[in-house]
N, C-alpha and C positions, 0 to 999 in steps of 0.2 A: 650578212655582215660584209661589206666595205674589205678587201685585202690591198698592203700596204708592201709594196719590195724595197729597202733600204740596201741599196745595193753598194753603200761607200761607208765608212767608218765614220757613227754618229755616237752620238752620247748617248748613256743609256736612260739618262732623262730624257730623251725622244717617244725612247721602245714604251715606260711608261704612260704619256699623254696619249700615244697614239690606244693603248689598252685601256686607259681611262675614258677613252671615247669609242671605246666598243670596234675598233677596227683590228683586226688578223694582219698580224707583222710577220713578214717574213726578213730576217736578219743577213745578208750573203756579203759584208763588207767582202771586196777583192775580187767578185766572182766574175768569172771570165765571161771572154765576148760570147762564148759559142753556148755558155749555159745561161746568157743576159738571153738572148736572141728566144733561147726552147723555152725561158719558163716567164716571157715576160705578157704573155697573152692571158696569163691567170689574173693578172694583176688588174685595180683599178686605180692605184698610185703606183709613184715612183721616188724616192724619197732619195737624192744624191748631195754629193759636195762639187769638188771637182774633178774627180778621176771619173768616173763614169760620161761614155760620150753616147749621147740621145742623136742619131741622124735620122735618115731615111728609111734603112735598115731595122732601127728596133722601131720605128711606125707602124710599117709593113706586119709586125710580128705583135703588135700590141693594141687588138682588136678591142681588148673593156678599156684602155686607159683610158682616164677621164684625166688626172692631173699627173706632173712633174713638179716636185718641190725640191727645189738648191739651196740648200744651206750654207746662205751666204748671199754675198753682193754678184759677183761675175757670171755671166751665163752663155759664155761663146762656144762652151763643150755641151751647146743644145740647140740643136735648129730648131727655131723657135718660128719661121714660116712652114713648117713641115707640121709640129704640134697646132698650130692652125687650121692648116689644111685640112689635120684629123679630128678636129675639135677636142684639144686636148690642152687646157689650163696652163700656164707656165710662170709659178710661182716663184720669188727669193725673197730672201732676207736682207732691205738695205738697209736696215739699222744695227743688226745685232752685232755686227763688227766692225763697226765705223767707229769707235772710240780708239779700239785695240788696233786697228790700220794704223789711225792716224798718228798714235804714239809709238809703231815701227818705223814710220816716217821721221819723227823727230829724232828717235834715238839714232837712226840711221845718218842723218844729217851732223847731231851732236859728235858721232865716232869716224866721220866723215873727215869734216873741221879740225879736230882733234890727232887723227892716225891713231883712234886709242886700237883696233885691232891690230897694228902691225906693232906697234911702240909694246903688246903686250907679248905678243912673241918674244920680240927683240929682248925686254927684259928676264924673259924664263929662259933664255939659252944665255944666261949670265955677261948680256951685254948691258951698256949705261950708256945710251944716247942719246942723251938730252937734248943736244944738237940738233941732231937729224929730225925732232919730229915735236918743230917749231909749228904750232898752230895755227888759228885763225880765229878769231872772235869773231859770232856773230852778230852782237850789240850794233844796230845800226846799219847792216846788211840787208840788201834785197832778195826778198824769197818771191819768185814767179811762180804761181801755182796755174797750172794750166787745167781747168777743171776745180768746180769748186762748189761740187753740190755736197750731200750728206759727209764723207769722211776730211774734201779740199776745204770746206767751212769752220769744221775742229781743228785743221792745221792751221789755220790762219788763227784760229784765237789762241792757241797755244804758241806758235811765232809771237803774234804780238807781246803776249807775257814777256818774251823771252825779246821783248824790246827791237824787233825786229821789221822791216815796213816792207809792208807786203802788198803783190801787184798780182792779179786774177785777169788770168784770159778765160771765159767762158760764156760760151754766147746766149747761155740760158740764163745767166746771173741776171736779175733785176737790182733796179738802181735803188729800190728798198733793203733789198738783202744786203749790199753794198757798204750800204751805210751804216746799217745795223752793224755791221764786222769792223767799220772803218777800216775798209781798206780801198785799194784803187783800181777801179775795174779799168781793163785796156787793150790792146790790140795785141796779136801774138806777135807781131815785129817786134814791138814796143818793149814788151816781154823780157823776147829773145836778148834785145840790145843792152837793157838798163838792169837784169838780174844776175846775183850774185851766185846764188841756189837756185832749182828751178827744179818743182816735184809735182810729178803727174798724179792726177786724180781724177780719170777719164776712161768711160768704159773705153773697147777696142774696136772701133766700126770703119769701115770706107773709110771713112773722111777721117777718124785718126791717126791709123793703121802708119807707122814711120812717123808722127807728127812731127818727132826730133831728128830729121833727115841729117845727111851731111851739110845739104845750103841751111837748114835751120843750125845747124852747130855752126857754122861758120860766122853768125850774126851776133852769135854770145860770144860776151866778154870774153878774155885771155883770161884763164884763172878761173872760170867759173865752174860751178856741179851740178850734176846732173841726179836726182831720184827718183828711184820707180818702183813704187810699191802698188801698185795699180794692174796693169794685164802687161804682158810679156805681146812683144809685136810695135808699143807705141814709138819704142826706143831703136834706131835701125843700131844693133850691135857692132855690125864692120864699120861702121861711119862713125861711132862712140869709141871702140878701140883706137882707128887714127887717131881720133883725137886727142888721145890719153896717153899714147906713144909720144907725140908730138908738144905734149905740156898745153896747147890750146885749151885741151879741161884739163883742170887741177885733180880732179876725182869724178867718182862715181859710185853709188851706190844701189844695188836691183837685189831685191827680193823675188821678181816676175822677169823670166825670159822666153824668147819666142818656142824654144821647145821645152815641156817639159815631161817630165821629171828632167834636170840639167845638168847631165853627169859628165856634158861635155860643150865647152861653148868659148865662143873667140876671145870670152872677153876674159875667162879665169887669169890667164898669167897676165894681166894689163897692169900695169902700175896706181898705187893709187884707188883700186878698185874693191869693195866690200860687196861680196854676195851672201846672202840668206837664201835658205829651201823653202821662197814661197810662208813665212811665219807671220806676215800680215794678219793675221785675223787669229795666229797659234795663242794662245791662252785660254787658261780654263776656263774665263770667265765668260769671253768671248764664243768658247765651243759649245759651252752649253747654254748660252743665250739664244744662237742660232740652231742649235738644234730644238731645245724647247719649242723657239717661235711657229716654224716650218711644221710640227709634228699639230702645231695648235690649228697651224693655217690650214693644212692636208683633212685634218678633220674636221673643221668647220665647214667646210665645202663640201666633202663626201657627206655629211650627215644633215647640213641644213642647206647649203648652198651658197654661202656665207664665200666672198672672195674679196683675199684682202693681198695687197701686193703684190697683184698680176700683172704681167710683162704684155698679156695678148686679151686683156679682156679688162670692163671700168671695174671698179672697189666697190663691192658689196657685206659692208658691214651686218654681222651675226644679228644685231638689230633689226638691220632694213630688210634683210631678208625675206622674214615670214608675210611683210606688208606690204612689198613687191612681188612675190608671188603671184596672189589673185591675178594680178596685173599681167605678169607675165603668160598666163596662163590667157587668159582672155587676149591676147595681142594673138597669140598663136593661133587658137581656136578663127576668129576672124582673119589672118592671113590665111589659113585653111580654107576657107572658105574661098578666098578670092583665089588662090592656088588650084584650087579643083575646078574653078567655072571658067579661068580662064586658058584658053589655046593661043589666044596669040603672043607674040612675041611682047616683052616686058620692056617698057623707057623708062618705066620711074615710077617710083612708093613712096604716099607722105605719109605721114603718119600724125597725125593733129588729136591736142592733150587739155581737153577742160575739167576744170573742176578739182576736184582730188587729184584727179592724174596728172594735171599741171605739173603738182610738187614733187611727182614717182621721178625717179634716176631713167631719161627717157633710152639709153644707149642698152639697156636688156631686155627694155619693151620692142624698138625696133629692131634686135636682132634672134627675137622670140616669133615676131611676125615675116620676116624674113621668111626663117625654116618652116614655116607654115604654106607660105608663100610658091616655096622652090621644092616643095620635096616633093610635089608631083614630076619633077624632072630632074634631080638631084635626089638620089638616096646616100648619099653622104653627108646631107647638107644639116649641123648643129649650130647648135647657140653659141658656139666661139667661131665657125667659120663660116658663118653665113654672109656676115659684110662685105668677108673677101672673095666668096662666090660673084654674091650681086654686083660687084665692082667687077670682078673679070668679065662679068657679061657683057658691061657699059651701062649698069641699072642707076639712075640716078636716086640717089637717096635724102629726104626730105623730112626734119623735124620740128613741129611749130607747136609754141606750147602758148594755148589762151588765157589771160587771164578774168576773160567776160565771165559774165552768170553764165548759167546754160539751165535748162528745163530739168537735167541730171544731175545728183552729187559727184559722180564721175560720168567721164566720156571718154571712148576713145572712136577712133576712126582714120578707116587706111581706105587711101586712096591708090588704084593702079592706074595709070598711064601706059594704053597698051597701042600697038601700030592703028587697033581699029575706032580708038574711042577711050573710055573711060567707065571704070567700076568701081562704086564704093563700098563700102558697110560702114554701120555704126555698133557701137557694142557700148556694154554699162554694167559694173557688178550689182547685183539684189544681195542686199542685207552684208555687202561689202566685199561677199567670195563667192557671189554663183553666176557668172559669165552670164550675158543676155544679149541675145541681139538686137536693139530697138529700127533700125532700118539700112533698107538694102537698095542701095541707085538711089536714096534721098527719100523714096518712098518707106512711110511708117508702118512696121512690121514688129512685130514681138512676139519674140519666139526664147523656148533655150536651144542647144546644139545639141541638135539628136544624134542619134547613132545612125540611122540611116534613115535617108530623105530624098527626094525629090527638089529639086527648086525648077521652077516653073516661070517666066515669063509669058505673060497672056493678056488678053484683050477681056476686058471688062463687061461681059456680055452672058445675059443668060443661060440658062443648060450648062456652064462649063464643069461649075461643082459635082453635079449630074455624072455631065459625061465622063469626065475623071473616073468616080469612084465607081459606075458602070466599066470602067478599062481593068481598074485593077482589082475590081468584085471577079470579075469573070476568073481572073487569073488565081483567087484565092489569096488575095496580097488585104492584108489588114490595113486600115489606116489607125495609127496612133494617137495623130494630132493634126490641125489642118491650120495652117496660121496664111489669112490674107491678108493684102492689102494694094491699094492703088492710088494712085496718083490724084484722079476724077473720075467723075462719073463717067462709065461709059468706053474709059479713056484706056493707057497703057499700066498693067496690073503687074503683081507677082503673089506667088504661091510658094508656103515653105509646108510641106506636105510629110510629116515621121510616117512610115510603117516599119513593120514587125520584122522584113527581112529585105535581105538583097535585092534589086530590082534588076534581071539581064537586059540585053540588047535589044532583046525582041518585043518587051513590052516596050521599051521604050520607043520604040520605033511606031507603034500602035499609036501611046500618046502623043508624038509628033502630030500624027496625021488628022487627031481634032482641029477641028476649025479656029477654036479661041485661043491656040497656043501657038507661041512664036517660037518658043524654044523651051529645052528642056533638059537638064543635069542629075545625076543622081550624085550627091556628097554623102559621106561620111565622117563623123567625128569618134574619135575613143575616149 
């Protein structure tokens, strides 16, 4: 059974799914670094929010993890090139709190506009200042949304409602999505200069990290505001304070700052300033949306393979799953193969798809043939970190899918490109799930993947079958199965040869020394 550590405060509609799918929950909301560290090697999930921080440190110590699940959009409290490296899933939820964001965005804007948190002090310590806390309509105001994927998309239709024209910096928006919002996609100067409000909805990466510098505050209107309900880091705080001392911004309002928990930061005494503890995504509705989802995702994946929402690996729906398989299974079994026979140095893996496999999801066929590939030389090397191996190496990676007939209902075939030349295999599932090999170097061969074998390169010439089983008669070595085939008559041949057990060095060296053989490998498959 699958074990699950929930190591951050989730709903208990989580701890449910995750038992209704047969997986061992272990519950430790709050538990500390030094008891994360001892007991995370038991585990083959990891099931968090955002207090929980996943580095290099819990990799080292967490030898079954297979997945991390974030319940929730943000995932910068996870190194997510490290869960990589170890091949290890790294799942969130970007929907389940995109409604409940984006409506702490508006409220936040609406009380912004308004002064309704200080006008409500004011009133409970028996003052009447009506004066003072003269508002702002937003009717007809520009709202800059900087980002505008899943939660920047609902703030703009809910802006609009609220009669509002709205401008989108993001460089991922398409001019369909655009339109569909009717709003006005534009450049972040453009932005900066002509918005009234301006609310982020952008993870926190290199390239956003401060996006609201001091020169970008200095480009915004006199009078304008600033909102951040998004990741703490986008907003440079010293450079938002001046500003808000100085009247340049009118307000400001963050949910998210650069450190949290935020029990102390430059910006609390600023005038004009509304902070929330991070309550973007706080409602009921929203906690157990995203916990439900995460506790669904963690066990579709531990139980069938099923990956939906991954940050390091494509979308494999609970569906495609079982019918991708075979596939995946067969990509392997053939990189295997080319893995074991080949020593020299690797340039390049195509991997070319007829028939049925045409239509397979090719991105977990070629990173199934990868680790088939690399684990004669890499014993680390999985089905999530196998791309980023071959890529470190400089392995050129190649995927062509045909839509010709072909002699098979399915095909697959991988090609290496190695310093000395070039090795292929073909493969084809029987009756849809049992892995075949139909030929090796373009020469026709059929065979299944034994357990242990011989592969033979040889000259097509008399006695050789002979002398073979004369080499490993003598030695007591059974043959199983004996699958030829050759090019021409006469001409450059191959041999895929099963027996009963292990073959050492010494026999091979025997086989070498027949006449009819060029070369000679012993592979194994499990």
């Amino acid at each position: 059974m699958p074990k699950v550590l929930i190591s951050d405060k989730l709903s208990k509609a989580a701890i449910q799914v995750f038992k209704d799918n047969n997986i061992a929950i272990t519950f430790m909301p709050g538990v500390s670094r030094e008891e994360l560290l001892d007991v995370i090697g038991e585990y083959d999930g990891l099931a968090i929010r955002s207090a929980t921080k996943v580095n290099k440190d819990v990799f080292k110590k967490a030898k079954n993890l297979k997945i991390i699940g974030r319940a929730g959009i943000g995932t910068d409290n996870i190194d997510k090139d490290e869960a990589t490296k170890n091949g290890v899933i790294v799942m969130n939820t970007p929907y389940g709190n995109a409604v409940t964001t984006a409506e702490h965005a508006i409220a936040l804007m609406m009380s912004l506009v308004r002064m309704i948190p200080q006008a409500d002090i004011s009133t409970r310590q028996g003052k009447w200042e009506k004066s003072k806390f003269n508002g702002t309509e937003i009717t007809g105001k520009y709202l800059g949304l900087i980002g505008c994927g899943n939660i920047g998309s609902i703030v703009a239709t809910r802006a609009l409602g609220l009669k509002m024209k709205v401008l989108a910096y993001d460089p991922f928006l398409t001019d369909e999505k655009t339109k569909e919002l009717s709003i006005k996609k534009v450049g972040l100067d453009y932005l900066l200069n002509n918005s009234d409000i301006i609310s982020l909805h952008t993870p926190l990466t290199n390239d956003t990290k401060n996006i609201i510098s001091s020169e970008a505050i200095s480009k915004m209107k006199k009078g304008a505001r600033i909102i951040n309900c998004a990741r703490g880091g986008l907003v440079d705080e010293v450079a938002c304070r001046a500003a808000l001392d100085t009247g340049h911004l009118a307000g400001a309002a963050f949910d998210v700052f650069t450190e949290e928990p935020a029990k102390k930061n430059i910006l609390f005494d600023a005038p004009n300033l509304i902070a929330t503890p991070h309550l973007g995504a706080s409602t009921l509705e929203a906690q157990e949306n995203v916990a439900i989802q995460i506790a669904q995702q963690m066990s579709d994946y531990l139980n069938t393979g099923a990956v939906v929402n991954a940050l390091n690996y494509p979308n494999v729906s609970s569906k495609e799953a079982p019918i991708i398989k075979p596939y995946v299974k067969l990509a392997y079994l053939m990189g295997s193969f080319l893995g074991q026979v080949t020593q020299e140095g690797i340039l390049s893996i195509n991997l070319e798809l007829e028939g049925k496999a045409s239509s397979i999801q090719d991105v977990p066929l070629m990173a199934s043939a990868l680790v088939g590939v690399l684990e004669p030389t890499s014993a680390s090397v999985n089905n999530i970190n196998s791309s980023s191996i071959a890529s470190s190496r400089g392995i050129n990676l190649l995927t062509i899918k045909h839509e010709r007939r072909c002699d098979y209902e399915t095909l697959l075939k991988i090609s290496i490109e190695h310093e000395k030349g070039e090795r292929t295999i073909s493969g084809t599932l029987i009756a849809g799930n049992k892995p075949r090999i139909i030929s090796i170097q373009g020469i026709p061969i059929e065979s299944d993947f034994p357990k242990n074998a011989l592969y033979l390169r040889n000259y097509d010439k008399p006695g050789f079958i002979g002398d073979l089983g004369n080499a490993l008669g003598k030695r007591n070595i059974n043959i199983a199965s004996f699958h030829l085939g050759r090019r021409e008559v006469g001409g450059e041949a191959i041999a895929l040869v099963e027996v009963d057990e292990i073959i050492d060095k010494k026999i091979i060296s025997e086989i070498k020394k027949l006449p009819q053989v060029a070369r000679v490998n012993t592979i194994s498959f499990e």
